[in-house]
N, CA, C and O of each residue as an XYZ file, in Angstrom:
480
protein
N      31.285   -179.325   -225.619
C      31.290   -177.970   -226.141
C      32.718   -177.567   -226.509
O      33.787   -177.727   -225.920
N      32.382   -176.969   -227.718
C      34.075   -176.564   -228.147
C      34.518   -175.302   -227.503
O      33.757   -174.414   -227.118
N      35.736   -175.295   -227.423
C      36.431   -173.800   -226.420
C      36.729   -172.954   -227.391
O      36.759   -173.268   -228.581
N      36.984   -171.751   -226.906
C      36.916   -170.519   -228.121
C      38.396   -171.011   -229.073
O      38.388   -170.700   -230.264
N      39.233   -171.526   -228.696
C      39.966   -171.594   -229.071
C      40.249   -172.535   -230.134
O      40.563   -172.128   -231.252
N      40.156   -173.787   -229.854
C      39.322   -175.267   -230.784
C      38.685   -174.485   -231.916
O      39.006   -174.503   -233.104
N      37.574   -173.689   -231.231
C      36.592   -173.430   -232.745
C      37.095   -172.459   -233.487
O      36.918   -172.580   -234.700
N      37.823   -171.286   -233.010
C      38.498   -170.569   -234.128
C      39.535   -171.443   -234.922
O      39.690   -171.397   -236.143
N      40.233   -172.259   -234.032
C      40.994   -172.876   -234.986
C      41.084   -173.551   -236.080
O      41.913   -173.542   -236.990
N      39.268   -174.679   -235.722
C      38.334   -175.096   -236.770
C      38.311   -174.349   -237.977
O      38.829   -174.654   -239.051
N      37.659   -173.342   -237.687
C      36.795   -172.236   -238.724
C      38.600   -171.803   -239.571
O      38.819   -171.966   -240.771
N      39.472   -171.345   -238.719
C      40.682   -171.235   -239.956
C      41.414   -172.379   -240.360
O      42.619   -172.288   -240.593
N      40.894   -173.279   -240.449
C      41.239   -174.757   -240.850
C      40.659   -174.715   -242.197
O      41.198   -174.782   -243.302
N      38.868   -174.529   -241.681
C      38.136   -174.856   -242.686
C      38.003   -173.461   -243.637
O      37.252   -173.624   -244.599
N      38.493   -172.374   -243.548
C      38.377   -171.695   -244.619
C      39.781   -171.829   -245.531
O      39.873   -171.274   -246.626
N      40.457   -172.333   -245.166
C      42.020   -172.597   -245.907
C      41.693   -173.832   -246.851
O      42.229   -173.980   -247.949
N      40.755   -174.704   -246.309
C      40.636   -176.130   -247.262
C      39.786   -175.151   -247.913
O      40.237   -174.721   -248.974
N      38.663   -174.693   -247.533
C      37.023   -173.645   -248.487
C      37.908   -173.003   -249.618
O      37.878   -173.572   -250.709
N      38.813   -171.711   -249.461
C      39.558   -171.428   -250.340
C      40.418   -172.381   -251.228
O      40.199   -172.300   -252.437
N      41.724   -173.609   -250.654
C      41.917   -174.289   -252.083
C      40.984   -174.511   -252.659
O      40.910   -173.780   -253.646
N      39.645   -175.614   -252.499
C      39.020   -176.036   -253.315
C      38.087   -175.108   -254.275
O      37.542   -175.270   -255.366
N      38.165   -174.178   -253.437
C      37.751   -172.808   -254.847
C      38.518   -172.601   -255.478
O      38.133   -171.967   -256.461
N      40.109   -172.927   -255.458
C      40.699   -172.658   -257.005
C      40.454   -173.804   -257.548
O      39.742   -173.757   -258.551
N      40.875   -174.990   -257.150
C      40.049   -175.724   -258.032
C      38.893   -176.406   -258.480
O      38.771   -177.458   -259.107
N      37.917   -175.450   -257.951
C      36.713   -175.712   -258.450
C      36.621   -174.568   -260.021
O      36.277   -174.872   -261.163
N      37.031   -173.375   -259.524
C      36.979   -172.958   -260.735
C      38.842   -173.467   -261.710
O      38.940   -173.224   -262.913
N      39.443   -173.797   -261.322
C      40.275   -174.675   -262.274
C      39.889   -175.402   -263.366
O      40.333   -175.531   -264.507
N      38.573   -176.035   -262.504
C      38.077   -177.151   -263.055
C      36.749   -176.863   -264.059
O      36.053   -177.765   -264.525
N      36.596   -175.796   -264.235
C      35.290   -175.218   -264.919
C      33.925   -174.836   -264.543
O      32.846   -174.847   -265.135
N      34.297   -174.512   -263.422
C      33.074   -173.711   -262.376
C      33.143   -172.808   -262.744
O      34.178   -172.257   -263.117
N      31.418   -172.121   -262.759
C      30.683   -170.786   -262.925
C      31.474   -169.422   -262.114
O      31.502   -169.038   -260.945
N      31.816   -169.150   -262.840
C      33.349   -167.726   -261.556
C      31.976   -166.792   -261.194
O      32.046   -166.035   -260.225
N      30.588   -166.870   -262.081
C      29.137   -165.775   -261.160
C      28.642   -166.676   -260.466
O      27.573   -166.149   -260.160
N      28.645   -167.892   -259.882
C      28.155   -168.578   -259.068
C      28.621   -169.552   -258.209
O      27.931   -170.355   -257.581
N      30.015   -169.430   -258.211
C      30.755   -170.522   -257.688
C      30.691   -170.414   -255.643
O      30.830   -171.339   -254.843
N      30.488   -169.251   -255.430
C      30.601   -168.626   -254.599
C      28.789   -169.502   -253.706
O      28.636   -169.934   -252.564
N      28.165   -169.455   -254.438
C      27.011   -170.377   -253.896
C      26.847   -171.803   -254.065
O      26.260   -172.601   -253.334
N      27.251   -171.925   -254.776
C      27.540   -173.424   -255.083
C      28.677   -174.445   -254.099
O      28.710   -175.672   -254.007
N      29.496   -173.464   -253.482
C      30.780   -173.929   -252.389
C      29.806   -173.826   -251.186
O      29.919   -174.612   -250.246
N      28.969   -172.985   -251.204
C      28.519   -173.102   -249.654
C      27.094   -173.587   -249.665
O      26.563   -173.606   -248.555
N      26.297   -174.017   -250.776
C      25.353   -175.594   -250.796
C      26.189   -176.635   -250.484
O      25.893   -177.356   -249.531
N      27.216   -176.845   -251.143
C      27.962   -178.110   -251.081
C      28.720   -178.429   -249.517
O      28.576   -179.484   -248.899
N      29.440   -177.407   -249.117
C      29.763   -177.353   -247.643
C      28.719   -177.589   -246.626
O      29.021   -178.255   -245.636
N      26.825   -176.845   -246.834
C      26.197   -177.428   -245.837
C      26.087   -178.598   -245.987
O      26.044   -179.237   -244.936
N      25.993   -179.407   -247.308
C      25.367   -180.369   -247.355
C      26.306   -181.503   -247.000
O      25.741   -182.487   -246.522
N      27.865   -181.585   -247.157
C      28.617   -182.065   -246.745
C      28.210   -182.297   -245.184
O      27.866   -183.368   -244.683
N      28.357   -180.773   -244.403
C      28.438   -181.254   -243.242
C      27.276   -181.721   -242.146
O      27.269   -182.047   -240.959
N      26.108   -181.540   -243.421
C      25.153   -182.840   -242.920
C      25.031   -184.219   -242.758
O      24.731   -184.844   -241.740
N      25.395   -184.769   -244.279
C      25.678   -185.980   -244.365
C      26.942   -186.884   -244.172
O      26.978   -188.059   -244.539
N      27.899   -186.274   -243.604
C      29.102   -186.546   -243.342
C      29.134   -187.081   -242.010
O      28.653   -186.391   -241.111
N      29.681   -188.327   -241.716
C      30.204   -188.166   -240.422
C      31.574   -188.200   -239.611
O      31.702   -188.427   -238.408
N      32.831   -187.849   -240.790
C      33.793   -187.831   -240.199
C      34.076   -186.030   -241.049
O      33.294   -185.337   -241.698
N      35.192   -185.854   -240.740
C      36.239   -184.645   -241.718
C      36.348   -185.079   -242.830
O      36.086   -184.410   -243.829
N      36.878   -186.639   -242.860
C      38.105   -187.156   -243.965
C      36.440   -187.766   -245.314
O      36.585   -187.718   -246.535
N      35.226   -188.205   -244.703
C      34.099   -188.225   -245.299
C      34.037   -187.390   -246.119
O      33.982   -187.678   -247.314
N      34.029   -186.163   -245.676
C      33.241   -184.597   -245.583
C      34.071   -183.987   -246.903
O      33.627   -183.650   -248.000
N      35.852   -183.962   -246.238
C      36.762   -183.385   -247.406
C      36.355   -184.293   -248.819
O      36.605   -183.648   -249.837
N      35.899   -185.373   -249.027
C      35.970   -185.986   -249.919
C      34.508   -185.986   -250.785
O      34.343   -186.217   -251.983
N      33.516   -185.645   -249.750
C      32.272   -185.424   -250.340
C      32.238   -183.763   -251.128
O      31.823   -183.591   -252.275
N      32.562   -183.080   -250.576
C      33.248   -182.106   -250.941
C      33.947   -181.681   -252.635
O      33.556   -181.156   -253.677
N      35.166   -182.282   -252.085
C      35.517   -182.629   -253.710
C      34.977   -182.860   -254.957
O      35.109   -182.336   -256.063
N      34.061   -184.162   -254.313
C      34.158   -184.576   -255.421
C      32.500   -183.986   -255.813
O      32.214   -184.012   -257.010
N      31.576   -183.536   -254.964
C      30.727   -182.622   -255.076
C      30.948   -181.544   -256.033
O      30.181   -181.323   -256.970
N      31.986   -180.888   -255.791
C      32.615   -179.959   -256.413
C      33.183   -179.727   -257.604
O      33.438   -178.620   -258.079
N      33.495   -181.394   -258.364
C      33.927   -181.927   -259.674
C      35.345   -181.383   -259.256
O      35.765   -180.327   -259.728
N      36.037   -182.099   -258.398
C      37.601   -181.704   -258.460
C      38.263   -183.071   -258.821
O      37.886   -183.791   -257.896
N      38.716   -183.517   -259.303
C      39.876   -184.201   -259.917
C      40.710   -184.781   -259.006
O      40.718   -185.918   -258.533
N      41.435   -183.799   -258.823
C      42.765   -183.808   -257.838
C      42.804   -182.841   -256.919
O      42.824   -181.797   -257.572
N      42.822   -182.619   -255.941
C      43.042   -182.042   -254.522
C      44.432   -181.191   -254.759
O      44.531   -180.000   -254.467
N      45.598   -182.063   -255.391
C      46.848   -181.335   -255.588
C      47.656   -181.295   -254.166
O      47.421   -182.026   -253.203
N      48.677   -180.264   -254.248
C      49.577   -180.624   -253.065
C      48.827   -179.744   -252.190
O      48.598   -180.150   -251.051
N      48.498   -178.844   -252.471
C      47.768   -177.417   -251.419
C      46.614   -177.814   -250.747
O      46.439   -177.781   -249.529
N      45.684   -178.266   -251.772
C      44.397   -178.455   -251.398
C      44.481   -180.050   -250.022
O      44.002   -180.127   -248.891
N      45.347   -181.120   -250.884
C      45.620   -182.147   -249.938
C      46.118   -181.934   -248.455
O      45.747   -182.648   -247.524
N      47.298   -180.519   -248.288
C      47.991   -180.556   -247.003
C      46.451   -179.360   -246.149
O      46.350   -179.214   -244.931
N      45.676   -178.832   -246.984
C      44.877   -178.068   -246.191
C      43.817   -179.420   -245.298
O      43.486   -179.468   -244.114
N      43.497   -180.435   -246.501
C      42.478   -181.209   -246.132
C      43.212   -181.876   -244.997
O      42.392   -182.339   -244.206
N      44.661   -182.129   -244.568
C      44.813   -183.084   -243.546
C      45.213   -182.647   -242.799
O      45.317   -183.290   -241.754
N      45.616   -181.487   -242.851
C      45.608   -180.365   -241.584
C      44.533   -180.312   -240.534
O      44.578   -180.510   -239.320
N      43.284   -179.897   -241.570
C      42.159   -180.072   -240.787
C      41.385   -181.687   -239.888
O      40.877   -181.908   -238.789
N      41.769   -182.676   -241.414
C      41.729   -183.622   -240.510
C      42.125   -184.043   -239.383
O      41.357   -184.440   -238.507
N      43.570   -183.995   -239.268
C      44.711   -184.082   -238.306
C      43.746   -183.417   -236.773
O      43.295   -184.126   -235.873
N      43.651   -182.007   -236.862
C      43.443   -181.400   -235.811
C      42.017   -181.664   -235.526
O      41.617   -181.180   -234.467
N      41.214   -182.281   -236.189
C      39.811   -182.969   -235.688
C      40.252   -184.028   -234.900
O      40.048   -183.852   -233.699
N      40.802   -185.092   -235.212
C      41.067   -186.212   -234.960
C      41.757   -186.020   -233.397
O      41.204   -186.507   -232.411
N      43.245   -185.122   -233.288
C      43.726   -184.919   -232.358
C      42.865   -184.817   -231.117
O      42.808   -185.472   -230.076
N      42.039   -183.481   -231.719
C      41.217   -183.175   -230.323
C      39.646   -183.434   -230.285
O      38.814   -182.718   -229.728
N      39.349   -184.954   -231.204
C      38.117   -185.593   -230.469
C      36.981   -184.970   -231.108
O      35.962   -185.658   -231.172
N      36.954   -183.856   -231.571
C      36.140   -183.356   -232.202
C      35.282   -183.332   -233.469
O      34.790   -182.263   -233.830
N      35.068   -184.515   -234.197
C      34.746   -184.539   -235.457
C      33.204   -184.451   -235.385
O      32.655   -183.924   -236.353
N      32.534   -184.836   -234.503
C      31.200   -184.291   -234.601
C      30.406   -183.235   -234.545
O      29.339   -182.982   -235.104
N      31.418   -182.342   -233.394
C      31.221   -181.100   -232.682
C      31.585   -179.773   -234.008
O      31.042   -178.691   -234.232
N      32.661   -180.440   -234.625
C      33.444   -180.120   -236.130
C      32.027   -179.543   -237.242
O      31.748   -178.425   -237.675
N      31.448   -180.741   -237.391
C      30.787   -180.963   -238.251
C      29.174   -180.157   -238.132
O      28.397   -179.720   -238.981
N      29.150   -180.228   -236.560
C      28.253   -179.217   -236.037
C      27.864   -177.879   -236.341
O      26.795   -177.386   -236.703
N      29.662   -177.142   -235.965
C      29.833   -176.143   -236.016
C      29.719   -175.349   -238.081
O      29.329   -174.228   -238.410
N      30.156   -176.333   -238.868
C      30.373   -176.252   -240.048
C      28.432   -176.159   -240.356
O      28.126   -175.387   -241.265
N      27.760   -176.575   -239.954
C      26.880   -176.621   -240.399
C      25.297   -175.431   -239.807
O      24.399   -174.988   -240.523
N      25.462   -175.277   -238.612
C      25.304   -173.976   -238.118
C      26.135   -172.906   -238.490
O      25.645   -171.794   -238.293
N      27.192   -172.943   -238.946
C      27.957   -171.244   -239.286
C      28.376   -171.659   -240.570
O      29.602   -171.559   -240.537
N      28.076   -172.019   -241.543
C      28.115   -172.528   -242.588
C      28.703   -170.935   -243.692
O      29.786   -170.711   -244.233
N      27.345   -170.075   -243.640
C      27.409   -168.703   -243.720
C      28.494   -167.665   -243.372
O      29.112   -166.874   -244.085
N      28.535   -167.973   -241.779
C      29.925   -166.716   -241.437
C      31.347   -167.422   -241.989
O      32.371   -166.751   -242.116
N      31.287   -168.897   -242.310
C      32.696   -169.721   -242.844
C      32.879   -169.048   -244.158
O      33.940   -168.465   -244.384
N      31.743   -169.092   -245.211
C      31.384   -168.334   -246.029
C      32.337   -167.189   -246.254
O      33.382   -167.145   -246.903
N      31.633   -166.170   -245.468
C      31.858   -165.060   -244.854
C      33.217   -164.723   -245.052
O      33.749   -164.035   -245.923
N      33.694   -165.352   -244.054
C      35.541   -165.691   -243.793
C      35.912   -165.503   -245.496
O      36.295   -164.536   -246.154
N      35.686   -166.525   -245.743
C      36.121   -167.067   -247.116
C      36.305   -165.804   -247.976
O      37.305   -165.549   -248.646
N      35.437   -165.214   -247.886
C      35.223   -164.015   -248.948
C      36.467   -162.878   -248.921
O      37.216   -162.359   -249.749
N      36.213   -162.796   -247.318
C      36.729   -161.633   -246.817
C      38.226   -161.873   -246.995
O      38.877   -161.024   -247.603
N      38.846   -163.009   -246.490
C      40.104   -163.705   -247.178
C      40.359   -163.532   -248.567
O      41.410   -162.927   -248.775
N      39.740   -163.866   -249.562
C      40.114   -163.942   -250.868
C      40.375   -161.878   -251.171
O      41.140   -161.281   -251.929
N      39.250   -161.330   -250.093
C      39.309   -159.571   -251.238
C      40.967   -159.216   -250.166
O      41.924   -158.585   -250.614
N      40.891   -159.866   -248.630
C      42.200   -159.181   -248.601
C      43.791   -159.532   -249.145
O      44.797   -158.839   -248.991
N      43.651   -160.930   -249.875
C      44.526   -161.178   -250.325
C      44.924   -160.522   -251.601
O      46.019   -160.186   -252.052
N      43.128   -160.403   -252.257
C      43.377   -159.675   -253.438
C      44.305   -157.737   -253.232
O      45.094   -157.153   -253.975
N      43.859   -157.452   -252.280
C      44.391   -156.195   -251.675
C      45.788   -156.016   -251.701
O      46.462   -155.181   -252.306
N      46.256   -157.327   -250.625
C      47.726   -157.511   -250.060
C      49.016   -157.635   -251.620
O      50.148   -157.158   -251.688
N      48.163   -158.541   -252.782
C      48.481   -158.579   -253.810
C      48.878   -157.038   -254.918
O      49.795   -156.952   -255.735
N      48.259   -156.414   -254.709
C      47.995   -155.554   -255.765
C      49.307   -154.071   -254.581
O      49.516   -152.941   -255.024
């Protein structure tokens, strides 16, 4: 079982990789009225059929029609890897991604309007 701490850390792992690959998903010529559902089919389905992170980031991608990861999107993906790996967790990881799939979602959103906020 993951500790509160592990899993928040997870979940802001995984909304930092969720957000790069939304810029470049729409970089890349994603629907800007649907992209927003299309990231979080692709994220459950990732973290079904996945059985590592480094699987997952890549099913992901390329799910996603991304190209290149870039420098942002790459240091988010091995961040997260990194801290799966460290603490043993890549199943429990993959668990959690797939039961809260929605509130990661969630996160995601709520991140992008307060940045849009912090911006303006």
């Amino acid at each position: 079982m993951l500790s509160d701490n592990v899993r928040e850390r997870l979940r802001a792992l995984t909304v930092e990789l969720m957000l790069e690959l939304r810029v470049l998903h729409l970089r890349e010529g994603g629907n800007p009225l649907k992209h927003w559902t299309v990231i979080q089919e692709r994220l459950r389905a990732a973290a079904r059929t996945c059985g590592n992170v480094e699987d997952f980031g890549t099913k992901l991608s390329r799910d996603l029609q991304i190209m290149d990861l870039g420098k942002n999107g790459s240091r988010a993906l091995t961040e997260l890897a990194d801290y799966v790996r460290e603490n043993g967790v890549a199943h429990q990881f993959l668990d959690l991604v797939d039961a809260e799939h929605g509130y990661i979602m969630a996160l995601c959103r709520m991140t992008v309007e307060q940045r849009k906020e912090a911006s303006q």
